[in-house]
C-alpha positions as CSV (number, residue, x, y, z in Angstrom):
1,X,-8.4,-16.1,-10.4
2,X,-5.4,-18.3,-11.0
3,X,-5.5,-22.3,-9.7
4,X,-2.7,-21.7,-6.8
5,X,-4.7,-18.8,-4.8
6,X,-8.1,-20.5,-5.4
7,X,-5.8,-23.7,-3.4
8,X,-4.2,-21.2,-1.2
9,X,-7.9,-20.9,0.4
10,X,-7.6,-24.7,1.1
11,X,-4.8,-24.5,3.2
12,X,-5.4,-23.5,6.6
13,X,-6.7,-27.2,8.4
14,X,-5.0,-29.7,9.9
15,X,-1.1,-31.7,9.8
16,X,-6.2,-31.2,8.5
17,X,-24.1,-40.5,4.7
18,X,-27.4,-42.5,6.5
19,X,-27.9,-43.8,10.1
20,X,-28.3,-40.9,13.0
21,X,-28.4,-42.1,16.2
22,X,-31.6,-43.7,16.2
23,X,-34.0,-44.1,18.9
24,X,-32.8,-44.9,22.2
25,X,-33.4,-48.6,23.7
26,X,-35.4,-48.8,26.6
27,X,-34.3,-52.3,27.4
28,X,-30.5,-51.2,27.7
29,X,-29.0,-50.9,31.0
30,X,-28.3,-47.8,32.4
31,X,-24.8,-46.7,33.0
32,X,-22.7,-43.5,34.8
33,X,-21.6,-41.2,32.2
34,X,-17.8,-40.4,31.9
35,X,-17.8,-44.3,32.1
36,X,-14.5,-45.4,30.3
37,X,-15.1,-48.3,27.8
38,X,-12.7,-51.6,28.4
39,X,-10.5,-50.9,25.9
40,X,-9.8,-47.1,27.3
41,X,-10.7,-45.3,23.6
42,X,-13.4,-44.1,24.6
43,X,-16.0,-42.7,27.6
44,X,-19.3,-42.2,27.6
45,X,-21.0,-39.6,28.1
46,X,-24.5,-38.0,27.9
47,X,-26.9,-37.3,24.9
48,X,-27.1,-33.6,24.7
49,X,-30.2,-31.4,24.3
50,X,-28.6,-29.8,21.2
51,X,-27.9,-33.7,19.7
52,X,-32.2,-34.2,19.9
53,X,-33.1,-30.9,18.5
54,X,-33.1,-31.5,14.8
55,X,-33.4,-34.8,13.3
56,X,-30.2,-36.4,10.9
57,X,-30.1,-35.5,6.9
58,X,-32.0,-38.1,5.1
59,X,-29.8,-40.9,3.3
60,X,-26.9,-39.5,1.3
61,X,-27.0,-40.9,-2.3
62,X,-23.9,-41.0,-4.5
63,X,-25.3,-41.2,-8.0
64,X,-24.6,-44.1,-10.1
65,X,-22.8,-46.4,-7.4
66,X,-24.5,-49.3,-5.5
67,X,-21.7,-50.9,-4.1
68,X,-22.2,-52.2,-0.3
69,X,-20.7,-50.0,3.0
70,X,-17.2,-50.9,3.7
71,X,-18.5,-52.3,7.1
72,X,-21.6,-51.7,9.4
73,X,-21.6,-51.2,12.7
74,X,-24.6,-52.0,14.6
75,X,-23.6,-52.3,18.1
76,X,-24.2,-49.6,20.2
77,X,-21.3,-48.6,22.5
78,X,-23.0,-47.0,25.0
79,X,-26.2,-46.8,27.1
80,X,-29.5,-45.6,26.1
81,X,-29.4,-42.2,26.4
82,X,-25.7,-41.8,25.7
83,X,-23.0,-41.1,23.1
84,X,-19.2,-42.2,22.9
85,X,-16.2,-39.3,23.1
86,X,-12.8,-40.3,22.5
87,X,-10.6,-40.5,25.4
88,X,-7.7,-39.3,23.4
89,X,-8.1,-36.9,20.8
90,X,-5.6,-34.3,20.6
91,X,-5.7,-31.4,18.3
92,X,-2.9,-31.3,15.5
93,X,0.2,-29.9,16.4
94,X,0.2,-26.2,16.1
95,X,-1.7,-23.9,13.6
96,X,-0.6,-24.2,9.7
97,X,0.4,-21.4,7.9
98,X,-0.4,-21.1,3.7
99,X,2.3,-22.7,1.7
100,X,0.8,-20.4,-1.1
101,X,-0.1,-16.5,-1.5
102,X,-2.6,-15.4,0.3
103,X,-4.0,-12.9,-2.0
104,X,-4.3,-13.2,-6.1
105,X,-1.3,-12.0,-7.5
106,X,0.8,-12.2,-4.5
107,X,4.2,-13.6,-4.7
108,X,5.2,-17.0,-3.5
109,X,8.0,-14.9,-1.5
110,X,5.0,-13.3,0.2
111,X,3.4,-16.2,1.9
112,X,3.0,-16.6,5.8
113,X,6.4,-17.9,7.5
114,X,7.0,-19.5,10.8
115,X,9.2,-21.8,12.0
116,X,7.9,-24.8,10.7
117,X,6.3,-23.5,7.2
118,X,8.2,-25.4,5.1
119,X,7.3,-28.8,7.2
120,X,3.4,-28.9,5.6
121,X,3.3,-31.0,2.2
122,X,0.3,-31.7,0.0
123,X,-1.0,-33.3,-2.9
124,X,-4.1,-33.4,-3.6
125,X,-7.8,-32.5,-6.3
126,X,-10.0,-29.0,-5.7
127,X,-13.1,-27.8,-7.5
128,X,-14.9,-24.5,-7.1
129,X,-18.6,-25.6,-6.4
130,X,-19.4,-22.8,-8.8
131,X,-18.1,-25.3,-11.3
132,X,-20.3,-28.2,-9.9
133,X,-23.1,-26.4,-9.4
134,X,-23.7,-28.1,-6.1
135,X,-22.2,-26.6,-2.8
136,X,-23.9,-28.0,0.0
137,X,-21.4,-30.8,0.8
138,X,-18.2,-32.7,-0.6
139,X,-17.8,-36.8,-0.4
140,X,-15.7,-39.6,-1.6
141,X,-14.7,-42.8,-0.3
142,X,-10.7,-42.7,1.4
143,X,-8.7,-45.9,1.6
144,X,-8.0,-45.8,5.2
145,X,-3.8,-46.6,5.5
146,X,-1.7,-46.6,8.5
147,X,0.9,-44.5,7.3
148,X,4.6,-44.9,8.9
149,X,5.2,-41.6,11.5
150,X,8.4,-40.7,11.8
151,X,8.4,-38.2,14.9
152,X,5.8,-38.1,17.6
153,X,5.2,-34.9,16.5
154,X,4.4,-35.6,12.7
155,X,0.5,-36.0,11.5
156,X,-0.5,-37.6,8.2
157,X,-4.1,-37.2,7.3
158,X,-6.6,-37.7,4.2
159,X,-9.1,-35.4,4.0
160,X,-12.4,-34.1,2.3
161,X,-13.7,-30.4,3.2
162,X,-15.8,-27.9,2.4
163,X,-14.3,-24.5,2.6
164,X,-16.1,-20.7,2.0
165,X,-13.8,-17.9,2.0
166,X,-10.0,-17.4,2.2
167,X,-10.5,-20.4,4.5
168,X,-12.3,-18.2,6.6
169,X,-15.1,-21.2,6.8
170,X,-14.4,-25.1,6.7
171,X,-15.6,-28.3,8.2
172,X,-13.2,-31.4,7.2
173,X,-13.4,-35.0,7.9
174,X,-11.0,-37.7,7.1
175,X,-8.6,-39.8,9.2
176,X,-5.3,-39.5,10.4
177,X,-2.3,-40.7,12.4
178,X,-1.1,-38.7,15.3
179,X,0.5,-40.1,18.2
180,X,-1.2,-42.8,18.0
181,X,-0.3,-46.8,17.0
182,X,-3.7,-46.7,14.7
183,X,-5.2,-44.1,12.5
184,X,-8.3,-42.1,13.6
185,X,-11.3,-40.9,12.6
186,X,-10.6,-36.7,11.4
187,X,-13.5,-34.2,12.3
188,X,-12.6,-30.7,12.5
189,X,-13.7,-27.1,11.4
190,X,-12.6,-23.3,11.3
191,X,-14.3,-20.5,12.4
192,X,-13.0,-17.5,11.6
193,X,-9.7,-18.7,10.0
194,X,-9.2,-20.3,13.1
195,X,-8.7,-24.3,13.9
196,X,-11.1,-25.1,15.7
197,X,-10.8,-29.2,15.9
198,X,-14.2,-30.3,17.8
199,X,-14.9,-27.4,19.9
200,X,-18.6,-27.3,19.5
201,X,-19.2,-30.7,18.3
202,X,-22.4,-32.7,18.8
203,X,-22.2,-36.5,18.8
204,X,-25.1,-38.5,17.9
205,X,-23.7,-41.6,16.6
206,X,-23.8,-44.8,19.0
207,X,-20.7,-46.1,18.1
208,X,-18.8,-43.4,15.2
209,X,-17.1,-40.7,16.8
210,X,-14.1,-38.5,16.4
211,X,-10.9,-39.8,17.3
212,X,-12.3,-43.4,17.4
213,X,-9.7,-46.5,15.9
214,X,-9.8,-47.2,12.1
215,X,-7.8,-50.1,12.7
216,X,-10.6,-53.0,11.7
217,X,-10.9,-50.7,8.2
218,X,-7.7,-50.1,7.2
219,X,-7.6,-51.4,3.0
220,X,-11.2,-50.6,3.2
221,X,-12.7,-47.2,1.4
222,X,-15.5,-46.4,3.5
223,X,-17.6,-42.7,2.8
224,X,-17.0,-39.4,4.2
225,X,-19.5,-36.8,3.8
226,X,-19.7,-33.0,4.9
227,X,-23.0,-31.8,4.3
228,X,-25.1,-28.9,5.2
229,X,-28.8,-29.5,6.2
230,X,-30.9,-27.4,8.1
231,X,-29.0,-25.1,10.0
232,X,-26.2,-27.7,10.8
233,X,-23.2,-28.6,8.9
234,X,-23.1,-32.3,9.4
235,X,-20.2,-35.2,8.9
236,X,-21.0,-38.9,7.8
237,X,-18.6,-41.7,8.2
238,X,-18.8,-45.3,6.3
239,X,-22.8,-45.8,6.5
240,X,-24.1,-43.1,9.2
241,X,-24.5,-39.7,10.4
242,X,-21.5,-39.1,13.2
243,X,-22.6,-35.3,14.2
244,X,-22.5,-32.1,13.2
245,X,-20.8,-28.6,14.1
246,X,-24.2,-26.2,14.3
247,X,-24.7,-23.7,12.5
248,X,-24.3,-21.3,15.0
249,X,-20.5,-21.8,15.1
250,X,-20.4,-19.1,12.5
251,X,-23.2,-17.5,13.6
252,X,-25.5,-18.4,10.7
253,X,-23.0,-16.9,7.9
254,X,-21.5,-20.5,6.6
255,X,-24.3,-22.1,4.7
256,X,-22.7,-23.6,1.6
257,X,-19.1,-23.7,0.5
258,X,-17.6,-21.9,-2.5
259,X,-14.4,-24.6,-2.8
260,X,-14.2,-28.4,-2.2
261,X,-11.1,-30.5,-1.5
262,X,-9.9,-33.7,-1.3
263,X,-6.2,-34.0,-0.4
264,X,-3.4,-36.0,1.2
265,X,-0.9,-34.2,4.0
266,X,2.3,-34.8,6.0
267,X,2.6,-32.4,8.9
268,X,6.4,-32.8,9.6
269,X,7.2,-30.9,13.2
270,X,10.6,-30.4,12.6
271,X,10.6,-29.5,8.9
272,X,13.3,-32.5,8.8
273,X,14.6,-32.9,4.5
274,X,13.4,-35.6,3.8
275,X,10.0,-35.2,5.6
276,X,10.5,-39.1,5.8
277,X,6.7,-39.6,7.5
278,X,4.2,-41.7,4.7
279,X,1.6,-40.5,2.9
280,X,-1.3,-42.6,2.5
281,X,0.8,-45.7,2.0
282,X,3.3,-44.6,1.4
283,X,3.7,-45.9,-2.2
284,X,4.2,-43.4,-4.7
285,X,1.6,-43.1,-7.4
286,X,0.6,-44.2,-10.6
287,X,1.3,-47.3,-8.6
288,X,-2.2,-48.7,-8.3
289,X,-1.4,-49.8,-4.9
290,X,-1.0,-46.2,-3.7
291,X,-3.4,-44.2,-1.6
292,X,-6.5,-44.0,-2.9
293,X,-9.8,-41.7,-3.3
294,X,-12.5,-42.7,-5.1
295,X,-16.2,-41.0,-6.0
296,X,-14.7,-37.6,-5.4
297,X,-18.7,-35.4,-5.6
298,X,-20.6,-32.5,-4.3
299,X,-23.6,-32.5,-3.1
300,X,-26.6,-30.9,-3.4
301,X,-28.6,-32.1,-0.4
302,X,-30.2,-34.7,-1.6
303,X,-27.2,-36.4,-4.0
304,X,-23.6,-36.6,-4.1
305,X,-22.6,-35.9,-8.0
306,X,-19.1,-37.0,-9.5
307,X,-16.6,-34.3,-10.4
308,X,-14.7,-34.0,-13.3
309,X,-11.7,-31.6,-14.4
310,X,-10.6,-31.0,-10.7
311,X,-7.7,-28.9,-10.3
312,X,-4.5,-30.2,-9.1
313,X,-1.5,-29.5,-6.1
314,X,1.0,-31.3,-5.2
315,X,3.8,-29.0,-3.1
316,X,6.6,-31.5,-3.0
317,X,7.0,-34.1,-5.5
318,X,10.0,-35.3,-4.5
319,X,8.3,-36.1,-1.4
320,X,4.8,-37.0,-2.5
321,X,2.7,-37.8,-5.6
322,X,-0.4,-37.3,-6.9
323,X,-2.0,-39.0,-10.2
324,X,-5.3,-37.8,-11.4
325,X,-6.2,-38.9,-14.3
326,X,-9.0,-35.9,-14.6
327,X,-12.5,-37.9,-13.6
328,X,-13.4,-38.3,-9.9
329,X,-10.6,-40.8,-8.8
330,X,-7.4,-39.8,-7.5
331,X,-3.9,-42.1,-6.5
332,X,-1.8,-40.1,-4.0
333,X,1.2,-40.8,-1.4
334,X,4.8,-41.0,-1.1
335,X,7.5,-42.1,1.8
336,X,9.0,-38.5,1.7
337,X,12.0,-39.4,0.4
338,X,12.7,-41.8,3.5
């Protein structure tokens, strides 16, 4: 199989590990659900059967590095016996179609086309976990940015996913900016080759949850996991279990991913030349002040293990950069020309 149609399975998400939730306190005040916090990003609502029937993955180790969480956060956001849920988390703008064939040996004239096909851009590092050996997540620390958004109808995002299939099967975490001031925090999945975004999602974190404001890390390089464990495909975010997407979201069938990816994207609505929204930091790279993801591994359950020899896309580079130097760290970004 040649490097672009083993990519081309990467390409259908979004313009796309150690504290659960704990045990409830007993001494915190009660509150109404659907109670919106001061600051309006978030409500809170109740703890779900589903979130107590299994119990969160056991710490997630990245082999070899000891150095400390980007930040904790200990303070719980909501009542005993609830969760957060952002207020405002929209899902990206419309479907994405492939920017690459579809099929091996298919023509680059043969891709999917709609009206805004040519408006997707990517650069980024993928690895068949046939390669790694280990399939049952993906992780690396991001450098959380606030990338410049041209249009209110642009995204930028940096992601990590694990995808089985012709992209048939992925759960994706990240962050990204979309129509917001701040960047987010990025959960989503497909089922089916369809975009799911948080449909199905069970929140067990106290105070992580999707859609919440990156703001007090951006420059910081907290962890992202995806990990299967049980029956669940779980996320981690910084030093915690957020949630997980269960299992039967693709009715048992997606227990361990055949591709994972780590990649930068500019979703640019109007497929405007130049794009002109940032990447990461916009900086382009080798600049060691670009974009930056670090510890790139896949996991095997119990341990997050380094890649090496990842394979490589970048679908503009006029617009945006990638420098891989062939280990498990990547520089990426770009101002799109702009």
């Amino acid at each position: 199989m040649q490097p672009h149609s083993l990519f081309s399975r990467i390409a259908c998400l979004f313009s796309l590990v150690t504290l659960g939730c704990g045990a409830p306190d007993a001494k915190e005040p009660a509150a109404q659900a659907d109670q919106p916090s001061a600051v309006g990003h978030y409500r809170c609502i109740p703890l779900s059967a589903e979130a107590l029937r299994v119990t969160a993955p056991s710490t997630a180790l990245v082999v070899g590095d000891s150095r400390q969480e980007a930040q904790v956060t200990t303070a719980r956001l909501c009542p005993s016996g609830q969760v957060p849920q952002a207020v405002y988390n929209p899902a990206p703008p419309r479907p994405l179609a492939s920017w690459l064939p579809a099929m091996p040996g298919a023509s680059e004239d043969n891709r999917p086309v709609h009206a805004s096909a040519d408006s997707i851009y990517y650069v980024g590092v993928y690895k068949p976990t046939s390669e790694t050996g280990y399939s049952l997540g993906v992780g690396a620390r991001l450098q959380i940015n606030n990338p410049q958004v041209a249009h209110t109808l642009d995204q930028a995002s940096t992601v990590v996913s694990m995808v089985r299939g012709a992209s048939t099967s992925i759960v994706a975490t990240g962050y990204r900016k979309f129509q917001t001031s701040y960047p987010t925090l990025l959960v989503g999945h497909t089922v089916g080759g369809v975009f799911q975004h948080v449909t199905g999602w069970v929140q067990v974190h106290p105070s992580y949850y999707p859609g919440m404001d990156l703001s007090g890390y951006i420059g910081a390089k907290p962890r992202f996991f995806v990990l299967y464990s049980g029956t669940d495909w779980w996320v981690y975010f910084n030093d915690a279990w957020v949630g997980y997407f269960p299992g039967s979201r693709w009715g048992g069938a997606f227990t361990s991913g055949d591709m994972a990816h780590w990649y930068g994207e500019v979703f640019d609505a109007g497929a405007r030349l130049p794009p002109v929204t940032d990447m990461g930091n916009g900086l382009f790279p080798p600049n060691a002040a670009s974009g930056a993801i670090d510890e790139m591994c896949t996991h095997s359950g119990t341990n997050c293990y380094s890649i090496g020899a990842g394979q490589t896309y970048v679908s503009n580079a006029a617009y945006y950069g990638l420098y891989y130097p062939g280990l498990s760290n990547l520089r990426y970004g770009g101002n799109g020309g702009g």
